[in-house]
LOVEX-362649 format. One line per field, with one value per residue (C-alpha): residue in three letters; x, y, z. Coordinates in steps of 0.5 Angstrom, whole numbers, padded with zeros to 4 digits. Layout:
<pts>
resn (ALA|...);
px (X|...);
py (Y|...);
pz (Z|...);
</pts>
This chain:
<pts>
resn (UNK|UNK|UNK|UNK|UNK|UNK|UNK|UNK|UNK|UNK|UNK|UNK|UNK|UNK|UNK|UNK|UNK|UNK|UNK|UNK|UNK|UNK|UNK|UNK|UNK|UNK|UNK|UNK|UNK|UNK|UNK|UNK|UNK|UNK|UNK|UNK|UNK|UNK|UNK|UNK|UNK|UNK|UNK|UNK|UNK|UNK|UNK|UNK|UNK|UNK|UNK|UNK|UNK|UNK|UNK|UNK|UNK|UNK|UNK|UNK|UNK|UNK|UNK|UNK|UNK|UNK|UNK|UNK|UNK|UNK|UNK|UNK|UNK|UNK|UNK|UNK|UNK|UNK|UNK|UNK|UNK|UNK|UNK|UNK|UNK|UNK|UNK|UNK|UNK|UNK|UNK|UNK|UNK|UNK|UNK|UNK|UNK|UNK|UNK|UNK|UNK|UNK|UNK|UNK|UNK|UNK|UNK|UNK|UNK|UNK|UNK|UNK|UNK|UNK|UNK|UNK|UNK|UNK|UNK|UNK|UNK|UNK|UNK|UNK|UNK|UNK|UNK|UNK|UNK|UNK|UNK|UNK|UNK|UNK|UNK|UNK|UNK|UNK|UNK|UNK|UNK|UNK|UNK|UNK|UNK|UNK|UNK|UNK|UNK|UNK|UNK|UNK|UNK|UNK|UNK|UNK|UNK|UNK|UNK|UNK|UNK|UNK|UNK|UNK|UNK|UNK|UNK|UNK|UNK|UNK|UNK|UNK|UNK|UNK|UNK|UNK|UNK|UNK|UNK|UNK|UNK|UNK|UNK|UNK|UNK|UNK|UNK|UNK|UNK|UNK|UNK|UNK|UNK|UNK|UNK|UNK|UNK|UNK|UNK|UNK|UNK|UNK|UNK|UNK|UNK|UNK|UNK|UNK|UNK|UNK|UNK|UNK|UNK|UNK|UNK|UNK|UNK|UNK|UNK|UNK|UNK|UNK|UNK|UNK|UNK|UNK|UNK|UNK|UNK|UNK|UNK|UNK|UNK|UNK|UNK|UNK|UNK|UNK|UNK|UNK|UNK|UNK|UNK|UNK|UNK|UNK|UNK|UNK|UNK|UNK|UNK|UNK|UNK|UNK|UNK|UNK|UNK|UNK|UNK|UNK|UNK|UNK|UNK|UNK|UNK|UNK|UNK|UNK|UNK|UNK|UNK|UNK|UNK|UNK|UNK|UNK|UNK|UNK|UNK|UNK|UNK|UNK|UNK|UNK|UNK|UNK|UNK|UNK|UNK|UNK|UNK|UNK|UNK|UNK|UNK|UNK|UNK|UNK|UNK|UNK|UNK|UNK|UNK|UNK|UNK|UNK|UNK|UNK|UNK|UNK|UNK|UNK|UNK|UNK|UNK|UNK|UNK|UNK|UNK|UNK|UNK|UNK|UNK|UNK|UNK|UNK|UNK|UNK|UNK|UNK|UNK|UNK|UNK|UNK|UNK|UNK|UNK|UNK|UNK|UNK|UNK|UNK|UNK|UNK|UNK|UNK|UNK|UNK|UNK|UNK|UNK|UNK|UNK|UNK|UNK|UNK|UNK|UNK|UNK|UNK|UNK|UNK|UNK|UNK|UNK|UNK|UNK|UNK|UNK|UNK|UNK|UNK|UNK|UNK|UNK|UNK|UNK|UNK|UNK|UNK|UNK|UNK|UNK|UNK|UNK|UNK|UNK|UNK|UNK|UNK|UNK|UNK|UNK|UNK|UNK|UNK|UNK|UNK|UNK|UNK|UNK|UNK|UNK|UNK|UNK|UNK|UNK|UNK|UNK|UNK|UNK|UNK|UNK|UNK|UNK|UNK|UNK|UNK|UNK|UNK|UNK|UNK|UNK|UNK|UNK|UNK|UNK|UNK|UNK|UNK|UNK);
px (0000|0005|0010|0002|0002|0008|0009|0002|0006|0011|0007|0002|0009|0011|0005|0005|0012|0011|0005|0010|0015|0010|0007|0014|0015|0016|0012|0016|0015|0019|0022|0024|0030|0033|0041|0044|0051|0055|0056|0049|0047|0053|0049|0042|0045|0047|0041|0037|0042|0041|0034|0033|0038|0035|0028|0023|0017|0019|0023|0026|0027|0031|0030|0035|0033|0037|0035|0035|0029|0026|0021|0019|0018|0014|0009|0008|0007|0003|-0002|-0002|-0003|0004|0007|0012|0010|0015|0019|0022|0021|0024|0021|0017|0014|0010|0003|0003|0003|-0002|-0007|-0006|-0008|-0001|0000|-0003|-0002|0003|-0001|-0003|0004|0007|0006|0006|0014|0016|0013|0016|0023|0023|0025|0020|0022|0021|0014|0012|0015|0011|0004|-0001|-0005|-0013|-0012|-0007|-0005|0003|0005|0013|0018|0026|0032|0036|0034|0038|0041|0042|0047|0053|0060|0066|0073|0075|0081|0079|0073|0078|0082|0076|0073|0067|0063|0063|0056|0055|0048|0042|0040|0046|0047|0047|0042|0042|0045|0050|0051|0051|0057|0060|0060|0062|0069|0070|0070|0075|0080|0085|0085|0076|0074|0067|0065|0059|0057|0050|0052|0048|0053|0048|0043|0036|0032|0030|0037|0033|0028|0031|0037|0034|0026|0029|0030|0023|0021|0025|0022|0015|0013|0014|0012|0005|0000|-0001|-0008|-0012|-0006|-0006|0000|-0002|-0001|0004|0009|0009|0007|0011|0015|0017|0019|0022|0027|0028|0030|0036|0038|0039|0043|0048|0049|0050|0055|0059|0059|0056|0061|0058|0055|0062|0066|0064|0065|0071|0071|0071|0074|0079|0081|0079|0077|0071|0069|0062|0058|0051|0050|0048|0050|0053|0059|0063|0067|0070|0069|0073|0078|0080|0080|0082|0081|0079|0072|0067|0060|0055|0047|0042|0042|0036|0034|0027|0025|0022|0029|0027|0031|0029|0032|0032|0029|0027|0030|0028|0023|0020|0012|0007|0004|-0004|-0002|0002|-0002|0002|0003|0005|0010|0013|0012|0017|0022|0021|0021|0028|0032|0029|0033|0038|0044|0040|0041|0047|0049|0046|0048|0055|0055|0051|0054|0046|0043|0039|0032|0031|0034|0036|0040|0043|0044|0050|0053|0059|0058|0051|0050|0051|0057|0059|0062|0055|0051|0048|0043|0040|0039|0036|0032|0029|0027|0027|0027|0021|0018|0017|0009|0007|0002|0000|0001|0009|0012|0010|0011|0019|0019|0016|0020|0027|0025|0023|0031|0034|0031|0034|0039|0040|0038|0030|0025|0023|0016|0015|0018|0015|0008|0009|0011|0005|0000|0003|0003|-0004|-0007|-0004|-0009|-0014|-0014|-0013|-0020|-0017|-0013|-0019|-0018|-0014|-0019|-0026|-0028);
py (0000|0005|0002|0005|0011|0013|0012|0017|0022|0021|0022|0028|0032|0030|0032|0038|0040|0039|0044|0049|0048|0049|0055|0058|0056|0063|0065|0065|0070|0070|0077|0078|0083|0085|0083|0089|0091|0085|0090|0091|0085|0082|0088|0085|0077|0080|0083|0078|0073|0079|0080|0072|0071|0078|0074|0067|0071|0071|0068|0071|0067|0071|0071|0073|0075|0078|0086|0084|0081|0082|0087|0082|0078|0081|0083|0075|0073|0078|0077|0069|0071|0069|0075|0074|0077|0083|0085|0091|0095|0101|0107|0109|0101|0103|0106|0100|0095|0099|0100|0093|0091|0088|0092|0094|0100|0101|0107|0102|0101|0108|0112|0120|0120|0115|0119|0126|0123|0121|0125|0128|0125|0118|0120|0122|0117|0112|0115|0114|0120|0117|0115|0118|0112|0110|0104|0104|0106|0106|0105|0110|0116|0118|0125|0129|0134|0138|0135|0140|0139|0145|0147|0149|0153|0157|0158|0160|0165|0162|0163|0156|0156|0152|0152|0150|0157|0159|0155|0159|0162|0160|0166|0163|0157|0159|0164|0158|0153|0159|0160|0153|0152|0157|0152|0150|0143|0142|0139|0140|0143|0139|0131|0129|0122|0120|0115|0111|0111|0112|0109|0112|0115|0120|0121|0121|0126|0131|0132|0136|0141|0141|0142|0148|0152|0151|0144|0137|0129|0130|0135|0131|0135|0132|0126|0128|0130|0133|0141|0139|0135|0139|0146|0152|0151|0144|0145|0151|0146|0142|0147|0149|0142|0141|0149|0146|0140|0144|0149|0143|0144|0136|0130|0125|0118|0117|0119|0115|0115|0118|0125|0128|0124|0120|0124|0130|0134|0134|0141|0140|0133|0132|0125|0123|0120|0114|0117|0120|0114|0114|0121|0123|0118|0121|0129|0128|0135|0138|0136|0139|0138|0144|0144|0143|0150|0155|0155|0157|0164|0164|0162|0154|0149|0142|0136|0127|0123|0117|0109|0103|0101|0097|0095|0089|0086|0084|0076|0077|0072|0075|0082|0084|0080|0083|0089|0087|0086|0092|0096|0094|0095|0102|0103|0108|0104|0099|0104|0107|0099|0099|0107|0105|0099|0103|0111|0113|0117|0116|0115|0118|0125|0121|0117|0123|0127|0121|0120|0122|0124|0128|0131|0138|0140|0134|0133|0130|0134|0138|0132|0132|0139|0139|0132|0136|0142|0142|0133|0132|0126|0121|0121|0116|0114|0107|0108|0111|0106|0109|0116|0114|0111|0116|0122|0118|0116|0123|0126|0121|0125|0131|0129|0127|0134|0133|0139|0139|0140|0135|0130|0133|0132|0126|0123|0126|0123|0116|0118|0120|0114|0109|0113|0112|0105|0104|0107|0114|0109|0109|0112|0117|0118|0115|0110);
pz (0000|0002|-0005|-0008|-0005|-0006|-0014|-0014|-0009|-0014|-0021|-0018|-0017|-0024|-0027|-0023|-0024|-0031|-0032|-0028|-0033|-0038|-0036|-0035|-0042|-0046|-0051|-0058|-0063|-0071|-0073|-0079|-0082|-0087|-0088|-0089|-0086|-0084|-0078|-0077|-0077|-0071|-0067|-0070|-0067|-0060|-0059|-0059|-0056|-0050|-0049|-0050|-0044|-0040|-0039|-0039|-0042|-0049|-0054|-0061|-0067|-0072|-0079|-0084|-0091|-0097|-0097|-0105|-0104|-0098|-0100|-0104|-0100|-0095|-0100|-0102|-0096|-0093|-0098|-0097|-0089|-0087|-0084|-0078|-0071|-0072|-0078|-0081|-0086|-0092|-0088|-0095|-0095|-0089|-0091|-0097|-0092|-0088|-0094|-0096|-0087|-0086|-0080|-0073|-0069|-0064|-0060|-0054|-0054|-0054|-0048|-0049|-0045|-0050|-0056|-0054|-0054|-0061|-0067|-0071|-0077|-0074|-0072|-0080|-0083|-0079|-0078|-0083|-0085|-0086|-0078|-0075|-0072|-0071|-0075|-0075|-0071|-0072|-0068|-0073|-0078|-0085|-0086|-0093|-0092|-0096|-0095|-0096|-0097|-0092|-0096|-0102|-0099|-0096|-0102|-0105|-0101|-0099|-0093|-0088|-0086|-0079|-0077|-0080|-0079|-0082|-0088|-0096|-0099|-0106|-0109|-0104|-0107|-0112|-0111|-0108|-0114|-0120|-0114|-0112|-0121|-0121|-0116|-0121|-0117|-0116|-0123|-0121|-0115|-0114|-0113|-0113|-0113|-0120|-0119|-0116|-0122|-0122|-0117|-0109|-0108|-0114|-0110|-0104|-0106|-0111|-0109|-0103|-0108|-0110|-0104|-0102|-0108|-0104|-0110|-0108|-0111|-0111|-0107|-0099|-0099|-0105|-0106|-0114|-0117|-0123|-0121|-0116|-0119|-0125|-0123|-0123|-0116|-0119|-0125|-0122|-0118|-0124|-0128|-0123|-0122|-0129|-0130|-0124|-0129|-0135|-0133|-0132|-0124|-0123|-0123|-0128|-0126|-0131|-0126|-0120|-0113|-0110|-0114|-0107|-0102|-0106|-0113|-0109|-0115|-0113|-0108|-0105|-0104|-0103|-0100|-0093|-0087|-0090|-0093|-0085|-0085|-0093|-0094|-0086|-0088|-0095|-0092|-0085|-0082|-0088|-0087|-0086|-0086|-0088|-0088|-0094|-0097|-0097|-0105|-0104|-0106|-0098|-0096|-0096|-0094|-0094|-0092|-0094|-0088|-0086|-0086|-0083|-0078|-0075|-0074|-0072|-0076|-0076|-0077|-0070|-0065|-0059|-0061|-0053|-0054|-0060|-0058|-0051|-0056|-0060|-0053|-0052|-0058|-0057|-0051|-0052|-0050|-0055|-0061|-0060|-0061|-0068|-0070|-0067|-0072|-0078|-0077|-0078|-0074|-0067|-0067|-0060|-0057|-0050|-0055|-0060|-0053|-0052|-0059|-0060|-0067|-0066|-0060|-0060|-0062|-0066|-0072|-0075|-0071|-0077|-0079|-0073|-0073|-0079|-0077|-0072|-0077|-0084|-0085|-0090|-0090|-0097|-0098|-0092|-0099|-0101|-0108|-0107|-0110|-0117|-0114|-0113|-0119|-0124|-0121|-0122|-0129|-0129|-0126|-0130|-0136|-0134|-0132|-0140|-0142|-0143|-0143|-0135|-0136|-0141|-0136|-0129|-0132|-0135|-0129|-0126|-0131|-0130|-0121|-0122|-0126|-0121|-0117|-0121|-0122|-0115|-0114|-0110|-0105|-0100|-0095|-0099|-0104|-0106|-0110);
</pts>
């Protein structure tokens, strides 16, 4: 009897411990990411491998995605249903995502404290226009600003702006660029990187110009791009664009990369964030770095913004969990990890305040300047993808010498028919 008693005694407690360890067990939710930068990703693995160690509530499988192809695939398996808990995401995809329901809101999750500490950029470039509701955050933010090569604008007599405020009207630049043209060693005063070809570095690089002039990419009001995209401030900008390239002052796509940093026949670059490393690398203490100029006739200036981010998607069953692991690689010291790795610009203003290139009085300071200021964010539209596509092949031609109305307004009718066709984009528009 005792042998009987004893065994059930035995069983129950394993029953029992067994259902403890069960309850234990932590909830796993997929992640999906995008291979960028092999430093990128040795930051993505550790932070994983930290959260999964710093608690048993929830466990993080990563899943690792060619960035060729990952846009793809996140489409694809958004329409099959087959979304993980958590993925990121091109900034610019964000509304797509969320036109087709692929994403949820992450409001409950983000409390007013949390919200105020992060960049104004991040807050646009995730907030969807019909509901106002916030759908992607970022670990970092991108920057588009003027490199200069200090010598050379010394040598030429050029005024060093050092502030947003500060930065050169455009009877400044363009003063600059005739000065810095005369310099026996600069070739071309000015690189706008049209190495890279046509595609979103178009958009990303070149529609700021608009913008400044008071013009942009497609009305944000009445979402048509007829009248915006190719009406007078537009075609205002282009038109400058295109005197800069045939006063001989831009280096041709022929010409490759390093004409600033490397061959240095080159004065001024117009590119992003991305460049610190190589460009400080090449000039030493004659870099410098200027903010975007004030081209508009109101004296505008405006900057490219916006990255990847992350959001939760509608097939999460376990959104809480996922949003804990979203909450912390957007810990500051989390971020500053990633933006160490990447050189990007941190998306919180506790983490910047701690980044030795862009608190205050750091080298790249500038880009968070005007992140606060002037960043205007691509259109958080569902049907941006054709908007990127037809201004880039519209930049391309005028890049070739094209007339740049006739360009601007034929990607305004191409923007306009995908409009149509989708029936407005309800919300957007009606059907």
């Amino acid at each position: 009897m005792r042998k009987i008693v004893g065994l059930l005694l035995i069983l129950g407690l394993t029953v029992w411990a067994g259902g403890l360890l069960y309850a234990q067990s932590p909830t796993q939710i997929t992640v999906w990411w995008h291979t960028g930068k092999p430093e990128e990703l040795a930051v993505m693995k550790a932070q994983v491998a930290e959260f999964n160690a710093s608690q048993n509530e929830v466990a993080v499988k990563l899943v690792l995605i060619p960035e060729a192809n990952y846009t793809d695939q996140v489409r694809a398996a958004g329409l099959a249903g087959k979304l993980p808990d958590l993925l990121d995401l091109d900034g610019p995809t964000m509304a797509n995502f969320v036109w087709n329901g692929w994403l949820r809101p992450l409001d409950e999750y983000v409390t007013p404290q949390l919200r105020s500490d992060f960049l104004p950029s991040i807050l646009a470039q995730g907030t969807y226009p019909p509901d106002g509701k916030l759908y992607a955050l970022g670990v970092f933010d991108s920057g588009l600003a003027i490199w200069g090569n200090r010598k050379y604008l010394k040598e030429a007599g050029v005024r060093i702006p050092t502030s947003v405020n500060d930065a050169w009207t455009l009877n400044e630049f363009e003063d600059a660029l005739a000065k810095l043209a005369a310099l026996p060693e600069v070739k071309w005063p000015l690189d706008l990187k049209l190495n890279y070809g046509a595609g979103e570095w178009f958009t990303y690089g070149f529609s700021p110009i608009l913008q400044a002039f008071g013009g942009d990419l497609i009305n944000r009001t009445t979402w048509k791009a007829e009248g915006t995209l190719d009406g007078i401030s537009s075609v205002l900008a282009m038109t400058l664009f295109q005197h800069w390239i045939k006063k001989g002052w831009v280096v041709p796509a022929s010409a490759g990369d390093d004409s600033f940093y490397g061959k240095k026949d080159a004065a001024l670059a117009w590119v992003g964030h991305w460049m610190w490393d190589p460009h400080k690398k090449g000039l030493g203490d004659d870099l410098v770095l200027l903010p975007m100029p004030k081209l508009g006739a109101g004296c505008r200036a405006a900057t490219g913004m916006g990255s990847w981010a992350w959001a939760i998607t509608s097939n999460s069953k376990h959104p809480g969990a996922a949003w804990k692991f979203l909450a912390f690689i957007l810990q500051p010291n989390q971020i500053l990890k990633m933006t160490a790795a990447n050189g990007a610009v941190p998306s919180r203003k506790s983490a910047i305040a701690q980044s030795a290139l862009y608190r205050p009085g750091g080298p790249l300071s500038i880009f968070a300047d005007q992140l606060k200021t002037i960043a205007v964010p691509r259109p958080v539209y569902p049907g941006y993808p054709t908007i990127t596509s037809a201004f880039a092949t519209a930049v391309k031609n005028i890049v070739a010498g094209a007339d740049v109305y006739t360009e601007l307004h034929k990607a305004a009718v191409k923007i306009d028919q995908d409009i149509a066709d989708n029936d407005g984009y309800p919300p957007f528009g009606k059907k």
